[in-house]
C-alpha positions as a Markdown table, in Angstrom:
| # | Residue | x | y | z |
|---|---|---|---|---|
| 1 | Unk | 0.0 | 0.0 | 0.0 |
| 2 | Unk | 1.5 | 3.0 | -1.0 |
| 3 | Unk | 1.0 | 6.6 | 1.1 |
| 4 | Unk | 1.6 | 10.2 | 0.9 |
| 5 | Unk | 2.1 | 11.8 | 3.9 |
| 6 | Unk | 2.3 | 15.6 | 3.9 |
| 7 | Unk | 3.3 | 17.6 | 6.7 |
| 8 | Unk | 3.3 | 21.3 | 7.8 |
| 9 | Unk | 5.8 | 22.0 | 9.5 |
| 10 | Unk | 5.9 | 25.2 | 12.2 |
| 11 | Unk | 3.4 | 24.3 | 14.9 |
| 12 | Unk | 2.4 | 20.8 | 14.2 |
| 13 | Unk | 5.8 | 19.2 | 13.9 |
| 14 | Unk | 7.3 | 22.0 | 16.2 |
| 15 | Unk | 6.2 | 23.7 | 19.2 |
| 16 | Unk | 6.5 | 27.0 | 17.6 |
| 17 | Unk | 6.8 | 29.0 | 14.7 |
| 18 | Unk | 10.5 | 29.0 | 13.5 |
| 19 | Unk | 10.9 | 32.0 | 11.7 |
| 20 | Unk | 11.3 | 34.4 | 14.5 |
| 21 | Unk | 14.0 | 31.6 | 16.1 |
| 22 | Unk | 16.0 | 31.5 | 12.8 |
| 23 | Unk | 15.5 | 35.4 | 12.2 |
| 24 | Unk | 16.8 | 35.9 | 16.0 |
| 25 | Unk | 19.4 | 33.3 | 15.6 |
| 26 | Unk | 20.4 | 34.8 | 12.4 |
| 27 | Unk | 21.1 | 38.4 | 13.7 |
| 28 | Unk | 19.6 | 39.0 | 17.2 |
| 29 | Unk | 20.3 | 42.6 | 17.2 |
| 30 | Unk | 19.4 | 43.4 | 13.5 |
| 31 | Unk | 15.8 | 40.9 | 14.2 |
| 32 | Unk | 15.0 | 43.7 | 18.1 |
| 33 | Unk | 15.7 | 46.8 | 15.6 |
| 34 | Unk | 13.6 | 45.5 | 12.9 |
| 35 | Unk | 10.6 | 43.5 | 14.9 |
| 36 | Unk | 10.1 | 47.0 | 16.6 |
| 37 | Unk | 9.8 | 48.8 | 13.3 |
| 38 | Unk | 7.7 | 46.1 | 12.1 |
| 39 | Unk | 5.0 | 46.0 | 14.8 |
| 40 | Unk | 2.3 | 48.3 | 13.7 |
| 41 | Unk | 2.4 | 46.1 | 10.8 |
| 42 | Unk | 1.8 | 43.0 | 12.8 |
| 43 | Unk | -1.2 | 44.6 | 14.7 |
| 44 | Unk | -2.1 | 45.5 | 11.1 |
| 45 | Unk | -1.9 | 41.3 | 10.3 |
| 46 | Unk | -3.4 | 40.9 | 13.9 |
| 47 | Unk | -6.8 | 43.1 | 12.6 |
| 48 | Unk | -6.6 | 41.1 | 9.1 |
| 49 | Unk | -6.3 | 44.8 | 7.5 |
| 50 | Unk | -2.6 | 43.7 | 5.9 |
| 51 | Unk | -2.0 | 40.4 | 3.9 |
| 52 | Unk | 0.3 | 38.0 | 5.8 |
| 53 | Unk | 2.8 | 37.3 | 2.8 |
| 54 | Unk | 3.4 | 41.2 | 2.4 |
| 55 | Unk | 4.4 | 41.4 | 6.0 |
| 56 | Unk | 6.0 | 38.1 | 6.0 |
| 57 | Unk | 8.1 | 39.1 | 3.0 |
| 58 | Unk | 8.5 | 42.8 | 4.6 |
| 59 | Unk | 10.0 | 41.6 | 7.9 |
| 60 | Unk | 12.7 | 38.5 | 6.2 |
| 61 | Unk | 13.7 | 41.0 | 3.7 |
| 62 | Unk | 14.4 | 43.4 | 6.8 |
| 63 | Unk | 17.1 | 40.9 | 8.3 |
| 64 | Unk | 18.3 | 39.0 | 5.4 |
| 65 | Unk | 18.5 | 41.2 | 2.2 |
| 66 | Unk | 21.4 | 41.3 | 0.5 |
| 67 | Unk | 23.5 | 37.9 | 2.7 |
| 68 | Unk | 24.4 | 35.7 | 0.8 |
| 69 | Unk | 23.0 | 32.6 | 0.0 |
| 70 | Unk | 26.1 | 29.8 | 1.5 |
| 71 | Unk | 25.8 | 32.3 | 4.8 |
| 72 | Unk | 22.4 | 31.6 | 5.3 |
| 73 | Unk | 22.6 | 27.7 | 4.3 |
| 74 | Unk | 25.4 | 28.2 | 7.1 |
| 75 | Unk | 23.3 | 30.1 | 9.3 |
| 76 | Unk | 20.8 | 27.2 | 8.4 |
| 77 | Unk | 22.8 | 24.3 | 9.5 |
| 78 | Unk | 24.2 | 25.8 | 12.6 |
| 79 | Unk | 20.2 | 26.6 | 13.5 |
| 80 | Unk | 19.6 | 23.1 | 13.4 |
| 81 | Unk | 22.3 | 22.3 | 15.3 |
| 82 | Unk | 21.4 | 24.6 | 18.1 |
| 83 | Unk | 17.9 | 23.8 | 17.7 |
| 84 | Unk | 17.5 | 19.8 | 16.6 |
| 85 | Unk | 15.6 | 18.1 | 18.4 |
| 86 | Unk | 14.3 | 20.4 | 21.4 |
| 87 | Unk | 11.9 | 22.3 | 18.9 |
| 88 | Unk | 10.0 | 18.9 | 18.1 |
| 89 | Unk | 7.2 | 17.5 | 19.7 |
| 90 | Unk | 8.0 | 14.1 | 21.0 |
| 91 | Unk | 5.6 | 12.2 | 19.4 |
| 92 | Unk | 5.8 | 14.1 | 16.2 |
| 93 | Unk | 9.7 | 12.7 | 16.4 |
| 94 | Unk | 8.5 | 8.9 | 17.6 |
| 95 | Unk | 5.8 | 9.1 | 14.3 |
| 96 | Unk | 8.1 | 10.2 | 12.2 |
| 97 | Unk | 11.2 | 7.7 | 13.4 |
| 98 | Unk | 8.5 | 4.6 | 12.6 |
| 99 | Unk | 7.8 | 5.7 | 8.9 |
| 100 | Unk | 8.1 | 2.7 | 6.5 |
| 101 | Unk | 10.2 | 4.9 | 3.7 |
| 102 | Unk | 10.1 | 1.9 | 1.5 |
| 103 | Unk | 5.9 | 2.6 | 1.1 |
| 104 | Unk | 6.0 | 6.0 | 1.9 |
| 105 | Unk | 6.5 | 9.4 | 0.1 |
| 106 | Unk | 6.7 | 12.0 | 2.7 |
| 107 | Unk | 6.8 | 15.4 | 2.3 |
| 108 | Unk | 7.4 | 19.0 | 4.8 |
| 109 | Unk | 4.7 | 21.6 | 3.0 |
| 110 | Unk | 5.6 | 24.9 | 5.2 |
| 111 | Unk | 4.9 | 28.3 | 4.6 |
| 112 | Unk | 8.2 | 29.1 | 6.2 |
| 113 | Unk | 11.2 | 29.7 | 3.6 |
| 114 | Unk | 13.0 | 26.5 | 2.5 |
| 115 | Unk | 16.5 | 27.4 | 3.2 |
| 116 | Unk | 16.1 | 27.5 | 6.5 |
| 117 | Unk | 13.4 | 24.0 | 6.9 |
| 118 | Unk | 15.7 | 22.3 | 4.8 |
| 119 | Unk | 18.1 | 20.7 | 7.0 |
| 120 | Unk | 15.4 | 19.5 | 9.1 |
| 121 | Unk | 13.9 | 17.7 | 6.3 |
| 122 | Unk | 16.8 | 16.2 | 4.8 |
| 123 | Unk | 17.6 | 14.8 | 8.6 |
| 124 | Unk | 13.5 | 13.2 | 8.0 |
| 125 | Unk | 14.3 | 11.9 | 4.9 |
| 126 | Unk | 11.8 | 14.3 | 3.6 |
| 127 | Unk | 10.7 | 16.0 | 0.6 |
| 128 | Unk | 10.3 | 19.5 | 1.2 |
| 129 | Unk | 7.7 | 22.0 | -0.6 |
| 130 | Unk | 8.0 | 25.6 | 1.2 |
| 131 | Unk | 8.3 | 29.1 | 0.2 |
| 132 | Unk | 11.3 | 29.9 | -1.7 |
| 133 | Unk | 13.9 | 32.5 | -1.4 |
| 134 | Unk | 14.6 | 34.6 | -5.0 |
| 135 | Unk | 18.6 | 34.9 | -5.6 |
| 136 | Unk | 19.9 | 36.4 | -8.0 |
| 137 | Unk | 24.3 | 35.9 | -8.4 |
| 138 | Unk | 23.6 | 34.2 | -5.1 |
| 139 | Unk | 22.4 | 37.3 | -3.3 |
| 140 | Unk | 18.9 | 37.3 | -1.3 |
| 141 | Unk | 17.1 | 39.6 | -3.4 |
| 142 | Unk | 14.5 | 40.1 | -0.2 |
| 143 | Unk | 11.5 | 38.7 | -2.4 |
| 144 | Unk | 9.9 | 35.0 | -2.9 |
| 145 | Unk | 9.9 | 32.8 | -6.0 |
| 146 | Unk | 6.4 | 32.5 | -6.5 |
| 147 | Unk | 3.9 | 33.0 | -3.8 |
| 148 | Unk | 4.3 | 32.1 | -0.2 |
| 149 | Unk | 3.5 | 28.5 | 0.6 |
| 150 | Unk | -0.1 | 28.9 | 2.8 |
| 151 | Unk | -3.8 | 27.9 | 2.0 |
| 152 | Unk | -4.6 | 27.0 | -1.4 |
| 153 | Unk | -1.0 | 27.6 | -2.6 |
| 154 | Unk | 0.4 | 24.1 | -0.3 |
| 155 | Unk | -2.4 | 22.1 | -2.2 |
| 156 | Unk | -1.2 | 23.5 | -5.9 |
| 157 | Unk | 2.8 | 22.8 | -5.1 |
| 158 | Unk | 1.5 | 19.4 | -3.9 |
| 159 | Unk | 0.0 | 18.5 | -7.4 |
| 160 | Unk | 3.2 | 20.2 | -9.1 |
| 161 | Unk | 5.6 | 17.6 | -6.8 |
| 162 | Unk | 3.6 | 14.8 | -7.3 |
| 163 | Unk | 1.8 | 15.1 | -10.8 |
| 164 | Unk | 0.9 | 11.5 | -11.7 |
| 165 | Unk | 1.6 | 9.5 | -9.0 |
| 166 | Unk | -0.6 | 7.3 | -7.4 |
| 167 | Unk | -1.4 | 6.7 | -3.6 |
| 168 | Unk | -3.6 | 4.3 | -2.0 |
| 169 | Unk | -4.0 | 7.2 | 1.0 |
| 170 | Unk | -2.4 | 10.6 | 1.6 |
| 171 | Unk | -2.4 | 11.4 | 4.8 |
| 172 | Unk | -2.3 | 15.5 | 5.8 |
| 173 | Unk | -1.2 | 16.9 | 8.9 |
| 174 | Unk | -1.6 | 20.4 | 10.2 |
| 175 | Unk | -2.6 | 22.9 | 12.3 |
| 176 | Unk | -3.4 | 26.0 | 11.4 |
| 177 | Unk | -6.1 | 27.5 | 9.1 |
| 178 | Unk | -3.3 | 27.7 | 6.7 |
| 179 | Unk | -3.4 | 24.1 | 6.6 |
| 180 | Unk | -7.3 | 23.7 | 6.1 |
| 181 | Unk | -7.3 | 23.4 | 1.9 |
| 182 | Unk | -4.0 | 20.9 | 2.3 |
| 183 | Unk | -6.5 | 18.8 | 5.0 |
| 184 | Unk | -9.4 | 18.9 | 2.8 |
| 185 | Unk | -7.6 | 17.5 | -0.1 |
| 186 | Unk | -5.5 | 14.7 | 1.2 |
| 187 | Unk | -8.0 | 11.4 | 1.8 |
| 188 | Unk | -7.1 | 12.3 | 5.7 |
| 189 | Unk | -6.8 | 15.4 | 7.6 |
| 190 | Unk | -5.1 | 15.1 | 10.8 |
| 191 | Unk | -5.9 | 18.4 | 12.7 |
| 192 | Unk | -3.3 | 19.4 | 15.7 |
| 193 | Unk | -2.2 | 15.4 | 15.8 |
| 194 | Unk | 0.8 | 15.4 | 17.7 |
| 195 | Unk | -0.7 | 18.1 | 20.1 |
């Protein structure tokens, strides 16, 4: 029997989100400046008067703009090695430790930016479908390649990863709204399973 699983990541594998960590981790001093500056836009987010990926965007383009892309991988791998595996719930951990790979296709569908999810995923021996940093001559340009990974956009990567492979189940796990569309379309939504 063949499965998909398909897993958000911040909040339902972790306890929290990990942007501000990585952002913190990545320049504490630079992330106190900016997240002042930045929060009358999160009250904005907060009163749904401001879209979430123009904030999002707004606030990692603040701290990492112009670094270059092998400092952040860097950055990256030193953030899982600080952070690996304290950030995971336990049972999220055991679950994912008892996966049969042989029958499985597994996947990390997170709205947070790849680079930074990506060591986590390669440790799960996981695909990984997130929002994607634009470089350009291996500079951060401060934008996204394509839209940010949330809502409907999780379910349309999905179908781009996968395209005509077959599953006897796909299995979704999440637990946000963010994750309802990704729920609704696998065979199985798991809301808030490993809380």
């Amino acid at each position: 029997m063949r499965k998909l699983y398909l897993f958000d990541f911040d909040g339902t594998l972790t306890y929290s989100d990990t942007m501000f960590l990585y952002l913190k981790f990545y320049n504490t001093t630079k992330f106190r400046i900016q997240f002042v500056k930045h929060i009358p836009l999160f009250i904005l987010l907060k009163m749904n008067l401001l879209d979430a990926e123009k904030v999002k965007r707004s606030f990692i383009s603040s701290i990492l703009k112009g670094q270059s892309k092998s400092k952040i991988e860097k950055k990256s791998q030193q953030f899982f090695d600080q952070y690996y595996p304290d950030i995971f719930r336990e049972n999220a951990l055991e679950f994912i430790k008892n996966i049969d790979h042989s029958h499985t296709d597994c996947y990390i569908v997170s709205a947070s930016l790849g680079i930074w999810v990506k060591p986590f995923a390669e440790k799960f021996k996981m695909n990984l479908i997130a929002t994607q940093a634009e470089f350009k001559n291996d500079i951060f340009t401060g934008n996204f390649v394509g839209k940010n990974c949330n809502g409907a956009e999780k379910v349309n990567r999905i179908k781009e990863e996968i395209k005509d492979e077959k599953y006897d189940k796909s299995i979704a796990f999440g637990d946000t709204s963010g994750d309802q569309e990704m729920l609704n379309w696998a065979n199985e939504g798991q809301f808030k399973f490993f809380h």
